[in-house]
N, C-alpha and C positions, 0 to 999 in steps of 0.2 A: 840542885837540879842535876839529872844521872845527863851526860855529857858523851852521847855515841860518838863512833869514828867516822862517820860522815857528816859532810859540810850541811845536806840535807836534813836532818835529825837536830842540829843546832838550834834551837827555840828561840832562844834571844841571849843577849849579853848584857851584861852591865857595863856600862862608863860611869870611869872613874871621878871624870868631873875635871876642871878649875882648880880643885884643892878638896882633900877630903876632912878636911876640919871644919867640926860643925858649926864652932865659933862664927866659921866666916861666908858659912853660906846664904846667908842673909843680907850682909855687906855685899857681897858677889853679886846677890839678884841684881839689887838696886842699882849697882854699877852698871851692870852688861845691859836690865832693860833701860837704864837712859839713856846708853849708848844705841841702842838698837832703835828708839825710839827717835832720836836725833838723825841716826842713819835714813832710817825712812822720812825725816821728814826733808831729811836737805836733799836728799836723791831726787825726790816726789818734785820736790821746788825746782831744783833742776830742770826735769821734761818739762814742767810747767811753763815755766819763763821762756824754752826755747820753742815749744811748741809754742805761743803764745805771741811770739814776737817775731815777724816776718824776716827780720833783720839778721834773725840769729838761724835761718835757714840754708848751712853755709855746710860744708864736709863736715867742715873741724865739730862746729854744734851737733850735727849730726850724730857723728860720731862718740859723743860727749853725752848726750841724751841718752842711747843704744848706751854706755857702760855707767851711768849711773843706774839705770832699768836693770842689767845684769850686778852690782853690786847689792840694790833692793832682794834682789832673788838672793847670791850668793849668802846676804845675812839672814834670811827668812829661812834659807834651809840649814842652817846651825846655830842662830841662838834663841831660837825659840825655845824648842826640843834642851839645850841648856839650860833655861831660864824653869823651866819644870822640873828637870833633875833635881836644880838647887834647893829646889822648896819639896824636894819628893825622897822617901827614905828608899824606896827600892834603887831608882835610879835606872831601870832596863829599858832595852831598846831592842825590838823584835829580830831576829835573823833577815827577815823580808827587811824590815824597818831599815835595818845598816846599809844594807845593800843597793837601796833605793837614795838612802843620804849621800852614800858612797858615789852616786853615778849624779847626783846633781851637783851634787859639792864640784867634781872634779868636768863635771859641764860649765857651770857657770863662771869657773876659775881659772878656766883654759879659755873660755869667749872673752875673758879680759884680758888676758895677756894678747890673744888677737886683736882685739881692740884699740890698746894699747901697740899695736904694732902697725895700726892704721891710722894711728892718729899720727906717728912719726914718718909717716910716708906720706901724709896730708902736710906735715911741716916740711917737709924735703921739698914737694913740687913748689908748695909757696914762696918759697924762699928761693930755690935753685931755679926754678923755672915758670916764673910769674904769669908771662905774658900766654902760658898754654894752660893756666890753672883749671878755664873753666872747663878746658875741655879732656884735659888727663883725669880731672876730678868730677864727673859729672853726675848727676845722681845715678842714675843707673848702676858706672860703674860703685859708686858707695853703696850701694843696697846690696849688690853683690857679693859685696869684700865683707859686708856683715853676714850674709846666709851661708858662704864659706867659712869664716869663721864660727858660726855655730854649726854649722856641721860637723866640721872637722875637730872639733871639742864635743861635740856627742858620741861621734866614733869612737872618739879616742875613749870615753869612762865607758861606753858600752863596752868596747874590747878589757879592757881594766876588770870591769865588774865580770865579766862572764871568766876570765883568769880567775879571778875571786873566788867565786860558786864553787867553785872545783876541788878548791882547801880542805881538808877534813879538820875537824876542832875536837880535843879530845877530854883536855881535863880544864884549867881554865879558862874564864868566860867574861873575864875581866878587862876592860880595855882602858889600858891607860891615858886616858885623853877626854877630852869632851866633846866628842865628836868622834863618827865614823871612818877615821882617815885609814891610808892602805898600808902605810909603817907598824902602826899600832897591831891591827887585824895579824898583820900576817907572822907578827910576834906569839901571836896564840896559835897559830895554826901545829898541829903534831904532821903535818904532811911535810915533804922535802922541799922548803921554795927556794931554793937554790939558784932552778934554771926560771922560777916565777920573777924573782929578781931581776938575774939579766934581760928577762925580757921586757920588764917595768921601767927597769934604769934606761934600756935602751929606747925605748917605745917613749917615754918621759924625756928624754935626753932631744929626741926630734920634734913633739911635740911643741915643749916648753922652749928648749933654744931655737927654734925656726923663729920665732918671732924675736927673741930676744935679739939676735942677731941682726933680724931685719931693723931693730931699734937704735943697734947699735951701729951700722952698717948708715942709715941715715942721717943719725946724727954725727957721724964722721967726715959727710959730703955736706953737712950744714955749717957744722964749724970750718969749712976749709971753704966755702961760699964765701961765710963773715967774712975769713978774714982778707977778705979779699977787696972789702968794702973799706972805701978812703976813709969816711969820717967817723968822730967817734957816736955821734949819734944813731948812724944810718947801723952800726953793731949792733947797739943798744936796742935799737929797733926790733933789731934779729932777731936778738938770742933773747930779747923779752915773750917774743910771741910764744917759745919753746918752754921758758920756765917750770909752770905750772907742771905739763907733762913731763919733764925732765923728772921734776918731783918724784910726782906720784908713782911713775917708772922704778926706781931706788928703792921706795917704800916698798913697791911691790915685789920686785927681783929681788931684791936684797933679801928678805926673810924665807922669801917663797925657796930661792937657790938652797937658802943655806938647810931648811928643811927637809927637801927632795932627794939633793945630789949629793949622798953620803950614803957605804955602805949598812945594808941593817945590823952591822956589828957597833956602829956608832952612834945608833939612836939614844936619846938620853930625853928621857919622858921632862924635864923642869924645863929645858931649855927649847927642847920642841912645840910645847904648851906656849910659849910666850911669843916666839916667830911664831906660829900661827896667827897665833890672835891678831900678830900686828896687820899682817895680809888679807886674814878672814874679816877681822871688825872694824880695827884701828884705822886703815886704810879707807875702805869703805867709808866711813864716819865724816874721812877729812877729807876728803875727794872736792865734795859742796864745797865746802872753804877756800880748799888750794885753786879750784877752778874759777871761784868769784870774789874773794877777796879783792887782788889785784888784775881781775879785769870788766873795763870801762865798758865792755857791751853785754856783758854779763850783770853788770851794778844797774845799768840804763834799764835792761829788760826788765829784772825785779821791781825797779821804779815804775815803768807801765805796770808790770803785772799789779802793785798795790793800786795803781790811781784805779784800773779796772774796777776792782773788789770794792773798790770803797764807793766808785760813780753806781 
């Protein structure tokens, strides 16, 4: 395919894939769709239960419902489109096509790290300040703290993607990765992203640590609440209600950092592929687990939700 100097002229790309050994692209399917299939189905169980269960009508549930909803999305816009490649010998994805994966991926990716920064703020009041919970936390202000947060994560890949458009692409068309992400992309590009960078790094750097901070920033005034508490139960208490989120927090910063916040001199397509996936599927996948495993109003709902199905 003849490869003009405008971004415009770009017809579509190829992704490279998971691994380009034919060997194992069949193995791969089978992995990723029962991973995806698991995903949607613990996510789905999720709103279910808490929609379902009066009880579980609370910030935190709230809040818990709203990012299992955006982790259904965030896997429904990249391993579908993967799970095709695997089994497909061209492997292409339209110019429009990337660009549109591009702005969801990095929507639905940034409304959970906001998410995720409101559910540590939902632990802070609880904990720090009990006796005003219902009313620093009231739905209102929750429903708000979700519509900012997706906002503010639409902006953000609108502004991203429209940087993007502007790239000219001139001889390779290949993208090393399984997915539309903006490390990959902008390795093909023949235009000078130089100053596309700083303004990526930058724009990403407020984005993504605004919350992370605010995470970090609450769980600094939680731990210094505990330890403030005489017995060792009444600790226990504490820092069990955090767990979970503590969790899934690590899983999520942790790969996502180490992906993002690195000059594009240092990108390395094996090790990038693998922090993805643990943030894009892995995480997602376990979220159901980490969230209801170990907690008791979470185990109780599922138990209504089956006597329901089954009366």
């Amino acid at each position: 395919m003849e490869m003009k100097n405008s971004s415009s002229s770009t017809s579509e790309f190829i992704l490279l894939g998971i691994s380009s050994n034919p060997q194992l692209q069949k193995p791969l399917f089978v992995i990723f769709l029962a991973m995806y299939l698991v995903t949607v189905a613990g996510n789905v169980l999720i709103v279910l239960v808490i929609y379902s269960d009066s009880r579980l009508h609370t910030p935190m549930y709230f809040f818990l419902s709203s990012l299992s909803f955006m982790d259904i999305c965030l896997t429904t816009v990249i391993v579908p489109k993967m799970l095709v490649n695997l089994l497909s010998e061209t492997k292409s994805i339209s110019y429009v096509g990337c660009l549109v994966q591009m702005y969801f991926f990095m929507a639905f990716v940034n409304t959970d790290s906001y998410l995720l920064a409101s559910m540590a703020i939902d632990r802070l009041v609880a904990i720090c300040n009990p006796f005003r919970y219902d009313v620093v936390m009231n739905p209102r202000r929750c429903l708000l703290m979700l519509l900012g947060s997706c906002t503010i994560s639409h902006l953000h890949s609108l502004f991203r993607v429209l940087l993007m458009s502007r790239l000219s692409f001139c001889a390779s068309h290949v993208i090393k990765h399984f997915f539309c992400d903006t490390q990959p992309v902008l390795k093909l590009s023949c235009s000078d992203t130089s100053s596309n960078q700083v303004v990526i790094m930058t724009e990403t750097l407020a984005v993504i640590m605004t919350p992370f901070l605010c995470i970090l920033f609450s769980y600094l005034r939680i731990i210094i609440a505990v330890l403030k508490i005489n017995s060792a139960a009444g600790k226990w208490k504490a820092f069990s209600t955090c767990g979970s989120h503590l969790t899934v927090v690590i899983l999520f910063y942790g790969s996502a950092i180490y992906v993002y916040f690195r000059p594009l001199s240092m990108y390395s397509v094996v090790k990038d592929r693998v922090s993805t996936v643990m943030y894009t599927v892995v995480t997602p996948m376990l979220n159901p687990f980490i969230y209801s495993l170990r907690n008791k109003d979470m185990k109780r709902g599922l138990r209504k939700l089956r006597d329901r199905i089954h009366s």
